[in-house]
C-alpha positions in Angstrom: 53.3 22.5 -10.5 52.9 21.1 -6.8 49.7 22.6 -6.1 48.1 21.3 -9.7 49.4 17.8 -8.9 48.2 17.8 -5.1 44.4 19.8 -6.4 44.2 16.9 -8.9 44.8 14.1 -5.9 42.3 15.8 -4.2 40.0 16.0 -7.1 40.7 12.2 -7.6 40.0 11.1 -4.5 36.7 12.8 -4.0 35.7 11.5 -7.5 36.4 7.9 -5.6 34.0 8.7 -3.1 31.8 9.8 -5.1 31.8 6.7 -6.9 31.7 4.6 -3.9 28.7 6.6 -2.9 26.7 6.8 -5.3 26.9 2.6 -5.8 26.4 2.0 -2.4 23.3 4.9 -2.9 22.2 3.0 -5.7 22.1 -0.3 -4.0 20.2 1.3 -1.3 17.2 1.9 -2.9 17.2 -1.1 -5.5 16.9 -2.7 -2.2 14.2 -0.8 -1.4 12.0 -1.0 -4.0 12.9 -4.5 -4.5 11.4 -4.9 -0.6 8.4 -2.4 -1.6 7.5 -5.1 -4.4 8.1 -8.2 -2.5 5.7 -6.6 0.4 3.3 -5.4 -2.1 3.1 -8.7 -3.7 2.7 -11.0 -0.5 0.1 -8.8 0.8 -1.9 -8.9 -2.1 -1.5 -12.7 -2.1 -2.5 -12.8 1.7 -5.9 -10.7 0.9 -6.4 -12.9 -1.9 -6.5 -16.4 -0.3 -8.2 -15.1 2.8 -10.9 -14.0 0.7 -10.8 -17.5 -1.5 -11.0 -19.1 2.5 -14.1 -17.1 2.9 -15.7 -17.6 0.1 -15.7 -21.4 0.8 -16.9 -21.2 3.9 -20.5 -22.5 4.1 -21.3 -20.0 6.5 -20.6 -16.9 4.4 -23.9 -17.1 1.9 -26.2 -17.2 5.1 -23.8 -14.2 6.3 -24.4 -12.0 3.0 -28.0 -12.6 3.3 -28.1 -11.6 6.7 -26.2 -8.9 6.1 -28.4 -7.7 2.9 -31.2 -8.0 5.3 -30.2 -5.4 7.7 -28.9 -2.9 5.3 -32.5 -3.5 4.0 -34.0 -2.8 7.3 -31.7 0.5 7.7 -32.3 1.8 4.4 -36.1 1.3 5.1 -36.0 3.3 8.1 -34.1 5.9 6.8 -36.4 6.4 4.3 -39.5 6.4 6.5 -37.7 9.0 8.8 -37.1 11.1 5.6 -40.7 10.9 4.6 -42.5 11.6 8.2 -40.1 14.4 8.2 -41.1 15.7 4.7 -44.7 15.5 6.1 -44.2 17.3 8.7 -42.6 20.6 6.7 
């Protein structure tokens, strides 16, 4: 019966480990997703109040429509080059 008794210490032992591994495993990525969540959440938060800051900026309406007027101007030329091409086919 000596081997039995020693092949179940072994047995038991590495059961312990296991045990001990698979918590400290476990805590490992509770952690990590815990960390994934808080960095999700403050980087939504930090888009979210720098867009709120620049949306009350004064200056931002006179940016949009400065900005809607270029598009406008590249769109327009786009369009004219498409057509003087067409014309030329």
């Amino acid at each position: 019966m000596g081997f039995l008794s020693f092949l179940d210490k072994v047995f038991a032992k590495t059961e312990k480990v296991g045990f001990k591994v698979a918590n400290v495993t476990h805590k490992v990525v509770v952690t990590g997703l815990f960390l994934t969540f808080l960095y999700g959440t403050y980087g939504l938060a930090r888009d979210y109040r720098a867009y709120f800051l620049m949306r009350r900026d004064p200056k931002y309406k006179e940016y949009l429509l400065k900005r809607e007027e270029f598009i406008r101007k590249a769109v327009e030329a786009r369009n004219d080059e498409e057509n003087k091409a067409k014309s030329n086919i």
